[in-house]
C-alpha positions as CSV (number, residue, x, y, z in Angstrom):
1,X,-16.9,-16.8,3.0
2,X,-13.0,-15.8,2.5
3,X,-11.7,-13.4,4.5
4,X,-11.3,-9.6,2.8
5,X,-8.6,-8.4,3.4
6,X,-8.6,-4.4,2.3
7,X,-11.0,-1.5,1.3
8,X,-10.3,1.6,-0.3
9,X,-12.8,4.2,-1.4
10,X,-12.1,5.9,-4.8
11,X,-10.8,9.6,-4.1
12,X,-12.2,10.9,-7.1
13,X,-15.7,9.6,-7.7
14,X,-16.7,8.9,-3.9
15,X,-19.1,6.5,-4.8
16,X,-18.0,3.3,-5.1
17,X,-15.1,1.3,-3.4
18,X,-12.7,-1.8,-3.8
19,X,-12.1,-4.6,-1.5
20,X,-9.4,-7.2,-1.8
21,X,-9.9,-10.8,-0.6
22,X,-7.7,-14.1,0.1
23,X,-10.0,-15.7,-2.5
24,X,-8.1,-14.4,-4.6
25,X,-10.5,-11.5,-6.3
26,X,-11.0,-8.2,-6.3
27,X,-14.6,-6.5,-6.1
28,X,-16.5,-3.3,-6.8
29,X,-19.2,-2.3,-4.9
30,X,-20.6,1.6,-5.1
31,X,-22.7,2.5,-2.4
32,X,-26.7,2.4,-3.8
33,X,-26.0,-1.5,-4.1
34,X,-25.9,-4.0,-1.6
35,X,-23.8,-6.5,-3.4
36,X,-20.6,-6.3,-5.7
37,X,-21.3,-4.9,-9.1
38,X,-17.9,-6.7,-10.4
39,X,-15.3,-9.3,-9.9
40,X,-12.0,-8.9,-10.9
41,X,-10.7,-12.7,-10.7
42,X,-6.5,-12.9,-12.5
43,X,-4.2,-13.2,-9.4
44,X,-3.6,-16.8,-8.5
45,X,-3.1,-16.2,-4.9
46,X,-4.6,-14.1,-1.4
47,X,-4.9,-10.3,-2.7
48,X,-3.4,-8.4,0.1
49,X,-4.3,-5.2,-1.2
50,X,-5.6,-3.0,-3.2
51,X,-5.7,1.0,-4.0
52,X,-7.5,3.1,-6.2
53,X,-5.1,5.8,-8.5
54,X,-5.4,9.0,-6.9
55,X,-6.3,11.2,-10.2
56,X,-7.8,8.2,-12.8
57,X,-11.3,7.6,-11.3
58,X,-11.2,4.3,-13.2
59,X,-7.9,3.2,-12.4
60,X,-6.4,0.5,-9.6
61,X,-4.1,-1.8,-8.4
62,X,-4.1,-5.0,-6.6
63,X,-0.9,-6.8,-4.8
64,X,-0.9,-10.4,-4.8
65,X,0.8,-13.5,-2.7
66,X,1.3,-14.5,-6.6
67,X,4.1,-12.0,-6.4
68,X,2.4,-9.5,-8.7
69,X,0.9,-6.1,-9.1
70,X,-1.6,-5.7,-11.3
71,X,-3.1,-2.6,-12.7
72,X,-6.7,-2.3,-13.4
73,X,-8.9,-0.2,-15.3
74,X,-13.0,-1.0,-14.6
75,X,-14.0,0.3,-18.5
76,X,-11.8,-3.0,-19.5
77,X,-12.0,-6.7,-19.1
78,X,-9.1,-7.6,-18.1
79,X,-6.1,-6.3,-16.0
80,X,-4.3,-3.7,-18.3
81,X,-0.4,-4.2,-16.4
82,X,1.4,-7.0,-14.3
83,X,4.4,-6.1,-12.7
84,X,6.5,-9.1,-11.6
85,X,7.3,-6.6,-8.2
86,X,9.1,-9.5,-5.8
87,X,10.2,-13.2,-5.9
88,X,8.1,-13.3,-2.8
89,X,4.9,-12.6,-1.9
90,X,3.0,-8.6,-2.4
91,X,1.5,-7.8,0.7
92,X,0.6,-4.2,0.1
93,X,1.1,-1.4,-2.9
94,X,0.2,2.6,-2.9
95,X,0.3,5.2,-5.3
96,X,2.1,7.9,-5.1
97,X,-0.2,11.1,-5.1
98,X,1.7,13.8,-6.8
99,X,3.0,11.1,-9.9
100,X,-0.1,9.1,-10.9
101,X,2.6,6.9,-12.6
102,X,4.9,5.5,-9.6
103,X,3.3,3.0,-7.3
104,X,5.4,1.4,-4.2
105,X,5.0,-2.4,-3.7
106,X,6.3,-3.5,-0.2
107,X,6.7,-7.6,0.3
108,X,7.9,-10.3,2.4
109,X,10.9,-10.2,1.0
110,X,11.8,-7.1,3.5
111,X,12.0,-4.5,1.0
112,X,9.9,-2.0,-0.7
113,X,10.5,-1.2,-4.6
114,X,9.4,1.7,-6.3
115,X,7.9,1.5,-9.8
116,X,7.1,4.1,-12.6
117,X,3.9,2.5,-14.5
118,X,5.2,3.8,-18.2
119,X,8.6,1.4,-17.8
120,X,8.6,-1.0,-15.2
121,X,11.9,-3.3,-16.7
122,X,13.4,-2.5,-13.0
123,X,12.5,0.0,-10.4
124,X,13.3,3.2,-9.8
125,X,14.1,2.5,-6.3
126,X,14.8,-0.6,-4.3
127,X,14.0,0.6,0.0
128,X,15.5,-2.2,2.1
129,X,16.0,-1.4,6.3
130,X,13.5,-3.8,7.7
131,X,14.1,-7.1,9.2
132,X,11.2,-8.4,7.9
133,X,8.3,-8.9,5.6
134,X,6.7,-5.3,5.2
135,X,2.7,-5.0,6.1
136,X,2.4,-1.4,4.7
137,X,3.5,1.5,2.8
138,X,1.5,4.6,2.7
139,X,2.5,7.5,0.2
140,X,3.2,11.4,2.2
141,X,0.4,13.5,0.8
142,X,2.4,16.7,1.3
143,X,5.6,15.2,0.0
144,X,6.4,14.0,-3.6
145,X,9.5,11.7,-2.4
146,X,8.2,10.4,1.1
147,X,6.6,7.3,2.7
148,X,6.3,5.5,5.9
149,X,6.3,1.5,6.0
150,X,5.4,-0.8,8.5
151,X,6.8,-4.6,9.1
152,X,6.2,-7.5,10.9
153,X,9.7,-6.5,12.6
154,X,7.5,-4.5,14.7
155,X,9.0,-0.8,13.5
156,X,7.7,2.0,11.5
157,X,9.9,3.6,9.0
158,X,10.0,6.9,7.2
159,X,11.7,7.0,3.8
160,X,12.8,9.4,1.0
161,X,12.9,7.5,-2.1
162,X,14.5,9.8,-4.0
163,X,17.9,10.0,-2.3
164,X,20.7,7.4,-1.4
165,X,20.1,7.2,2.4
166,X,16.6,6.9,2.0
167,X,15.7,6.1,6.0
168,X,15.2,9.1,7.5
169,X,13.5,7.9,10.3
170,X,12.8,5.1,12.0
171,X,10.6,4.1,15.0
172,X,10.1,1.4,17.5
173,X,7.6,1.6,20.0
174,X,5.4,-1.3,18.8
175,X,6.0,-4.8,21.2
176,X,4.2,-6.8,18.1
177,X,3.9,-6.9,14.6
178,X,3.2,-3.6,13.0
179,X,0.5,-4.0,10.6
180,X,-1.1,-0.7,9.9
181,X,0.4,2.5,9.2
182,X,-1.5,5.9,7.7
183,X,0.1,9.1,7.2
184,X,-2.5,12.6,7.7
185,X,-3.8,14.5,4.4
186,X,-4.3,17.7,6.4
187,X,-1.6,17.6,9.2
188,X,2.3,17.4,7.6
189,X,4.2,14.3,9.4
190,X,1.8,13.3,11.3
191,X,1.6,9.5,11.5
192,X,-0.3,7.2,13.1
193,X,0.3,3.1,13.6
194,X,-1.2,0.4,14.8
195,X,0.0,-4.1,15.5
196,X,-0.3,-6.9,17.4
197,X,0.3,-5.0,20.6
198,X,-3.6,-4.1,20.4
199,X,-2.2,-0.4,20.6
200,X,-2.5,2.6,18.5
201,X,0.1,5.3,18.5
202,X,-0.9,8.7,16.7
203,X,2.6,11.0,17.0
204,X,4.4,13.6,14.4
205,X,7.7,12.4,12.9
206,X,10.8,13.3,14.7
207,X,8.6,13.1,18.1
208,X,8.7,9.7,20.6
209,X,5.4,7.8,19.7
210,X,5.5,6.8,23.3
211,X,5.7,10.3,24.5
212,X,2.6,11.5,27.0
């Protein structure tokens, strides 16, 4: 049995949810069922991730070690887009949740790029401040232009994609790799991490994580 490797619930429907899986696929599963109702089987390598689009109830995408993103819709019968994101493995994508058209692919390659759906011939933004291979990027739900990343260079980081400097913040309290990261939907900056360290930290941005 391969190893999954995410889950997401779809936001809009609530019944059903996706899991990614280092065999490669992607399945659906809704929640009267207990087995998959679909496999979605085009990536070529371990799909790290995958996330449902936070206004098309039918809509997904799934990030690869094949380097790709690709973009999903469960009414079709095949993937619909493939962005060729990195020249390294895709460990993680998001979607932004005020632009149902700009997704954020992070990868080992250190960097996070930023992608709009309807022309994806380069990015709209390239992030680059960690030292290595990025685990996770989560999109702000109370902020069009902001996300928080987290890397095997055991730091979290908060970005604006939208402006030249875009690390605003950046935080080190992890000993291991950082491999989770979540930002709150009902509490503005307030993040919460989690690595190696077998710690998790839940702080608001501009505060010590470490902090009593």
């Amino acid at each position: 049995m391969a190893l999954s490797s995410s889950v997401d619930y779809n936001p809009t429907r609530r019944d059903s949810f996706i899991t990614s899986s280092w065999d490669d696929t992607i399945k659906l599963w809704t929640l009267d069922r207990p087995a998959s109702i679909r496999t979605f089987k085009e990536h070529a390598y371990c799909v790290y991730s995958a996330a449902w689009n936070p206004r098309h109830t039918d809509v997904f995408a799934s990030a690869s070690g094949d380097c790709t993103v690709r973009i999903w819709d469960v009414r079709e019968p095949g993937s619909t887009m493939i962005i060729p994101g990195h020249d390294f493995e895709i460990l993680c994508c998001d979607w932004n949740k005020y632009d149902d058209c700009i997704i954020a692919i992070a990868s080992v390659d250190k960097s996070i790029r930023v992608w709009d759906v309807r022309s994806f011939r380069a990015p709209i933004s390239v992030l680059s401040g960690h030292g290595n291979a990025v685990k996770k990027v989560k999109f702000s739900s109370h902020h069009r232009n902001f996300m928080v990343s987290c890397s095997y260079d055991m730091t979290v980081c908060m970005w604006d994609f939208m402006v030249e400097d875009a690390l605003v913040g950046r935080y080190d309290h992890h000993t291991e790799f950082a491999v989770g990261v979540d930002m709150s939907v009902l509490v503005d900056g307030l993040l919460a991490s989690t690595g190696w360290d077998e710690l998790v930290y839940v702080w608001q941005h501009g505060t010590d994580p470490r902090a009593p």
